[in-house]
Backbone as a chain_set.jsonl record, in Angstrom:
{"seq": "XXXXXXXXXXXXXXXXXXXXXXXXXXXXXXXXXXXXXXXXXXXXXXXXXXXXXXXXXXXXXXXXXXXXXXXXXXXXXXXXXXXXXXXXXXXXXXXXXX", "coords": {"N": [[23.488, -13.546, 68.046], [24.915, -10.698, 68.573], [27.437, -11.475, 66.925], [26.518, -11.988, 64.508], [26.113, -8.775, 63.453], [27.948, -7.638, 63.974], [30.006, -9.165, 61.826], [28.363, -7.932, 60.162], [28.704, -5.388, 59.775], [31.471, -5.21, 59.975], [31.876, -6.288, 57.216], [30.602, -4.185, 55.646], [32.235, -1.533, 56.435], [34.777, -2.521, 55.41], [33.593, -2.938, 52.652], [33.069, -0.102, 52.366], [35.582, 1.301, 52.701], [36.596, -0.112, 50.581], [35.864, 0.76, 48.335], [36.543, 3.685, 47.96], [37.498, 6.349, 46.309], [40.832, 7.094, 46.476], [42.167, 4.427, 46.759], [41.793, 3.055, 43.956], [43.286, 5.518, 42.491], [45.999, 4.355, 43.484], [46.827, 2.971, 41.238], [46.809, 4.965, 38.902], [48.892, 5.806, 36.357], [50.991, 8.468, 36.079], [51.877, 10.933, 34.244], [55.046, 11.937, 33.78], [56.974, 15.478, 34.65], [57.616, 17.74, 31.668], [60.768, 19.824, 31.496], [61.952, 22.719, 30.268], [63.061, 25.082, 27.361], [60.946, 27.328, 25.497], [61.677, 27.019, 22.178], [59.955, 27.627, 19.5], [56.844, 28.422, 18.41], [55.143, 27.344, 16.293], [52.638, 27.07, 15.204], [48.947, 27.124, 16.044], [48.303, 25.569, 17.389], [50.295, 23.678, 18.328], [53.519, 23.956, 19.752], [57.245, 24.148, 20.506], [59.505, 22.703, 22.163], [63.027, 23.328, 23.752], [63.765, 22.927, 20.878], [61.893, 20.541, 19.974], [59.239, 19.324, 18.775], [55.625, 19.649, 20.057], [52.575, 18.693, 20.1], [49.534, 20.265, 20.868], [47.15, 19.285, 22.91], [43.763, 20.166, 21.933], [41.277, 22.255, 23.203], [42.631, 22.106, 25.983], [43.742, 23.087, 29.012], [46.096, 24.397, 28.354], [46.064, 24.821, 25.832], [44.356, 27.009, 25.926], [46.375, 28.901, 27.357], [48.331, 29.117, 25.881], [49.062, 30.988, 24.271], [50.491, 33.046, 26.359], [53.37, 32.396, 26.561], [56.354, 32.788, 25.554], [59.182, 33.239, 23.295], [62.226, 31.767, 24.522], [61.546, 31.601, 26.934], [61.152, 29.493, 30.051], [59.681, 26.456, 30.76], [56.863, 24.578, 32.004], [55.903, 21.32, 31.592], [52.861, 19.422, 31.043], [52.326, 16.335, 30.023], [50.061, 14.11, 28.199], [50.904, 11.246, 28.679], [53.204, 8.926, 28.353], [56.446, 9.788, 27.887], [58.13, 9.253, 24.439], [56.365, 8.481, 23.191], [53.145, 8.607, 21.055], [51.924, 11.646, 22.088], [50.325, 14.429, 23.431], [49.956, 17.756, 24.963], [49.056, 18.965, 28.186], [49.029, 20.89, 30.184], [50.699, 23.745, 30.291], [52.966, 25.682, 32.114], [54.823, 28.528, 33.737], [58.236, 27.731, 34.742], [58.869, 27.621, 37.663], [60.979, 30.458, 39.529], [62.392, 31.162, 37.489]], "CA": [[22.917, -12.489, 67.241], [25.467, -10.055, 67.918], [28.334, -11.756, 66.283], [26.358, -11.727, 63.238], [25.797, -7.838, 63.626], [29.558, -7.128, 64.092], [30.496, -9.275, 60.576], [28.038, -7.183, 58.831], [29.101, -4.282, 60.085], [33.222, -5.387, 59.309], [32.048, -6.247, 56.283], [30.09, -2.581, 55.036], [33.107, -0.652, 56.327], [35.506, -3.084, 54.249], [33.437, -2.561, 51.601], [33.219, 1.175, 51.531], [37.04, 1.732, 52.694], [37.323, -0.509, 49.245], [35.225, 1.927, 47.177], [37.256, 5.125, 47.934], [38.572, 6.838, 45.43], [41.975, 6.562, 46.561], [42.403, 2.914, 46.099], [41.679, 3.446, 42.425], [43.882, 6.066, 42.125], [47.19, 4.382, 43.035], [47.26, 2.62, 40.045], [47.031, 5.496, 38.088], [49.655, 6.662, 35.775], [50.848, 9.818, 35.782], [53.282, 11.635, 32.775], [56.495, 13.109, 34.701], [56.7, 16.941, 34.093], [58.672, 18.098, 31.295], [60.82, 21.384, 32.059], [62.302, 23.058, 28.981], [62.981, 26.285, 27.056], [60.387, 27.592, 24.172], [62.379, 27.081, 21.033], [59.029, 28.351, 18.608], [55.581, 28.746, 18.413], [54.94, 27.317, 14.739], [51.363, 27.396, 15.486], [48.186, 27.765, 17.262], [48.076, 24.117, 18.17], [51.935, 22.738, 18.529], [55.393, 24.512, 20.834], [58.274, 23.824, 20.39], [60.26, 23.162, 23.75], [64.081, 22.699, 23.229], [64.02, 21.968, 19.623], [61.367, 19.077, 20.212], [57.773, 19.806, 18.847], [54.868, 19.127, 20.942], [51.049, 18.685, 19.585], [48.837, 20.934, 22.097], [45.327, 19.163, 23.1], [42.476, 21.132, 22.048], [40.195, 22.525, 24.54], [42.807, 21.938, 27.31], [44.423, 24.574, 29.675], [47.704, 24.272, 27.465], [45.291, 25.214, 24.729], [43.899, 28.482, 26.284], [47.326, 29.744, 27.863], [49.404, 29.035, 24.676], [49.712, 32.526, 23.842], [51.139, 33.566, 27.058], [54.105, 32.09, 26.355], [56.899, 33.656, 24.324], [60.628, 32.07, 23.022], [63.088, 31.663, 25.899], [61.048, 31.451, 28.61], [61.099, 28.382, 30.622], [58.223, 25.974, 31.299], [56.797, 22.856, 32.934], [54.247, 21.211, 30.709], [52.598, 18.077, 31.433], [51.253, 15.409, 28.706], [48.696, 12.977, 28.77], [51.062, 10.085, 28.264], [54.592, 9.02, 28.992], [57.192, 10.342, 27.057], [58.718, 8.81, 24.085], [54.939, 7.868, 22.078], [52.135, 10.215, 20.725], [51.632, 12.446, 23.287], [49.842, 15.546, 23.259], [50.255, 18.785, 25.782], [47.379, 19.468, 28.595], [49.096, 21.915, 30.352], [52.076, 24.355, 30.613], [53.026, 26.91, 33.135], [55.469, 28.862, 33.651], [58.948, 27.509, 35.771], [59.169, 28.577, 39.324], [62.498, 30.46, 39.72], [62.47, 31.806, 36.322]], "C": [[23.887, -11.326, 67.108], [26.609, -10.244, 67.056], [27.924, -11.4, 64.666], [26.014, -10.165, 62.278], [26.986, -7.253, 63.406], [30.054, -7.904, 62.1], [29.606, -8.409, 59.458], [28.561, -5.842, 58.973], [30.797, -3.606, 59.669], [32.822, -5.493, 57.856], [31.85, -4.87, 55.396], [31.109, -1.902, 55.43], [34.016, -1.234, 55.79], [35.219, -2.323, 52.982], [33.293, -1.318, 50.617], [34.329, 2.191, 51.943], [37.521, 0.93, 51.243], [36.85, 0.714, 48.033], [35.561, 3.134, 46.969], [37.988, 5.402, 46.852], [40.164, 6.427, 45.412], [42.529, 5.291, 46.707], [42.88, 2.639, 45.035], [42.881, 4.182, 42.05], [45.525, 5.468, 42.477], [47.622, 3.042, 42.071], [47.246, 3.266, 38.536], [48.085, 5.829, 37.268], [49.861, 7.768, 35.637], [52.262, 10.287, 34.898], [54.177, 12.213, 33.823], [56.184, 14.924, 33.811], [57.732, 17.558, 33.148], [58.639, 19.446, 31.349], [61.721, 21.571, 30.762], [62.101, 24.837, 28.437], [62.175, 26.35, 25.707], [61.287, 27.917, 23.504], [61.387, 27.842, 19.829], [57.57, 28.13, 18.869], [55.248, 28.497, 17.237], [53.849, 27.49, 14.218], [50.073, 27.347, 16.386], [48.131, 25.725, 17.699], [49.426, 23.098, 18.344], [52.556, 24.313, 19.027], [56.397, 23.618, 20.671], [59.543, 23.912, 21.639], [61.218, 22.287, 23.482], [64.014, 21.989, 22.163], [63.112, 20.503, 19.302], [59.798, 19.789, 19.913], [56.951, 19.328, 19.648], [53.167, 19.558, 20.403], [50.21, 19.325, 21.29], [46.707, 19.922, 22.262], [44.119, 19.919, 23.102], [41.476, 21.016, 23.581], [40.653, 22.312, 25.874], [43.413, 23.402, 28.232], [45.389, 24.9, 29.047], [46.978, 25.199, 26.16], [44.973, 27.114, 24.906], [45.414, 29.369, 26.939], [48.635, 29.631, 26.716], [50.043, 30.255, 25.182], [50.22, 33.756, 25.132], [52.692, 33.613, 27.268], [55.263, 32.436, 25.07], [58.387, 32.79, 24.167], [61.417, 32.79, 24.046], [62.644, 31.632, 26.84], [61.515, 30.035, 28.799], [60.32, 27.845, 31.168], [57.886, 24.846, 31.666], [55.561, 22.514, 31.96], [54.471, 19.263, 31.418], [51.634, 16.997, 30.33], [50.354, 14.019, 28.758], [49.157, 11.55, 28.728], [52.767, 10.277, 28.783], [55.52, 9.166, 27.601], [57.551, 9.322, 25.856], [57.597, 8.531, 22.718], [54.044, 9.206, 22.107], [51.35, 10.634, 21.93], [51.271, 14.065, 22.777], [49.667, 16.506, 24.735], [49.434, 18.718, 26.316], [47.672, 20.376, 29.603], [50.553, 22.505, 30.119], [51.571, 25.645, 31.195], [54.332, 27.149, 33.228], [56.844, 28.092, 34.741], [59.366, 27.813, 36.918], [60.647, 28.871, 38.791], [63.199, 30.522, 38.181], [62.238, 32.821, 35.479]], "O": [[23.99, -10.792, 66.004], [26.91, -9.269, 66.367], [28.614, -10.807, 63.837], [25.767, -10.109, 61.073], [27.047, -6.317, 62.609], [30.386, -7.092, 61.236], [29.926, -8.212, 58.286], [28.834, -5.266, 57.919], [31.235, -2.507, 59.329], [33.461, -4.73, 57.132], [32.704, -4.481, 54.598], [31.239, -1.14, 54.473], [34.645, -0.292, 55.307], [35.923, -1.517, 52.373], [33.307, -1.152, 49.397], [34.29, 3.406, 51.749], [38.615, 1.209, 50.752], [37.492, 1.288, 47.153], [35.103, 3.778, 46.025], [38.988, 4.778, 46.496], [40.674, 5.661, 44.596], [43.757, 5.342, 46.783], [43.988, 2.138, 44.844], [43.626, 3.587, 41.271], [46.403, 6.027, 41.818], [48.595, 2.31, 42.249], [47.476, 2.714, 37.46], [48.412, 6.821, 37.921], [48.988, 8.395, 35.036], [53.423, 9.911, 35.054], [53.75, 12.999, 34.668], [55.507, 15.305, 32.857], [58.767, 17.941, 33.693], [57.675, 20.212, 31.322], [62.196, 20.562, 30.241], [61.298, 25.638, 28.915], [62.533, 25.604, 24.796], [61.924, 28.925, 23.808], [61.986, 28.684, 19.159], [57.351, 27.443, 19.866], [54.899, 29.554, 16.712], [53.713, 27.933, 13.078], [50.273, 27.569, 17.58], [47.664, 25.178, 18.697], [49.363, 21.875, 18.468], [52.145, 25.435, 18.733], [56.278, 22.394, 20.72], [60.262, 24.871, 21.922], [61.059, 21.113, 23.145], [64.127, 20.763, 22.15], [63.516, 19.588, 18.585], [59.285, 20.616, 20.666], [57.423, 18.339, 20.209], [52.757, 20.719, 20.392], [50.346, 18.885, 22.431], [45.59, 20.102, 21.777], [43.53, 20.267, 24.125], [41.173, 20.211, 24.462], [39.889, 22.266, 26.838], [43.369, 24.57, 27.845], [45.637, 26.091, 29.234], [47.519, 26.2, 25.693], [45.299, 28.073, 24.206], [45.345, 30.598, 26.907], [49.754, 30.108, 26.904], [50.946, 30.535, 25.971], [50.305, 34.97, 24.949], [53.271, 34.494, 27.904], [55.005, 32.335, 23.871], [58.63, 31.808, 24.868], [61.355, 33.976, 24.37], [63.369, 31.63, 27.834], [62.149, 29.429, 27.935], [59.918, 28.394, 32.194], [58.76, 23.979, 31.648], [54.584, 23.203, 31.666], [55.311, 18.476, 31.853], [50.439, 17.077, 30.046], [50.287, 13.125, 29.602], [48.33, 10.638, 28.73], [53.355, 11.219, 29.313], [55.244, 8.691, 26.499], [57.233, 8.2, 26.25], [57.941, 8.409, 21.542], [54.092, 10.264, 22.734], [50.425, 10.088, 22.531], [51.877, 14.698, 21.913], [49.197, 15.87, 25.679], [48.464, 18.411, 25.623], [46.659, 20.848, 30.119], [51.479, 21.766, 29.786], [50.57, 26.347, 31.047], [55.125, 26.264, 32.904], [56.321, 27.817, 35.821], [60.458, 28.373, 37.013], [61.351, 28.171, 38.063], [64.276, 30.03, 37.845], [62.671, 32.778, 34.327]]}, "num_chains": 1, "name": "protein.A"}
């Protein structure tokens, strides 16, 4: 009887060390951070960092702190996708050490 007490018992903490979040999460993807100088501001929903436009995601933090951001600064933005395909902004902040 207790053997069969102990496999249920291995099994329920298996099963909810499998269900943790962090499991899940390292097969997430995550965008690298691009660092770069504001080249323009063309409008309220695209930046322009080093000569390279960038579509801003409505309603994200990138969205609401746009206009903190002025030409020449230097900034870290992060996009919802990996570089190279349509990608859109969801945040930027300013560059440490700048």
């Amino acid at each position: 009887m207790k053997l069969g007490k102990l496999a249920l018992n291995v099994g329920a903490i298996a099963l909810g060390l499998y269900l943790q979040p962090n499991i899940g999460w390292s097969t997430r993807v995550y965008a690298p951070i691009i660092t770069g100088t504001v080249t323009a501001k063309p409008s309220a929903s695209t930046i322009e960092i080093d000569h390279r436009s960038y579509h801003i995601q409505a309603n994200s933090s990138a969205a609401k702190t746009l206009n903190s951001f002025y030409v020449g600064e230097t900034v870290d933005m992060r996009v919802d996708g990996p570089p190279g395909g349509t990608v859109e902004v969801v945040s930027i902040v300013q560059h440490q050490g700048s």
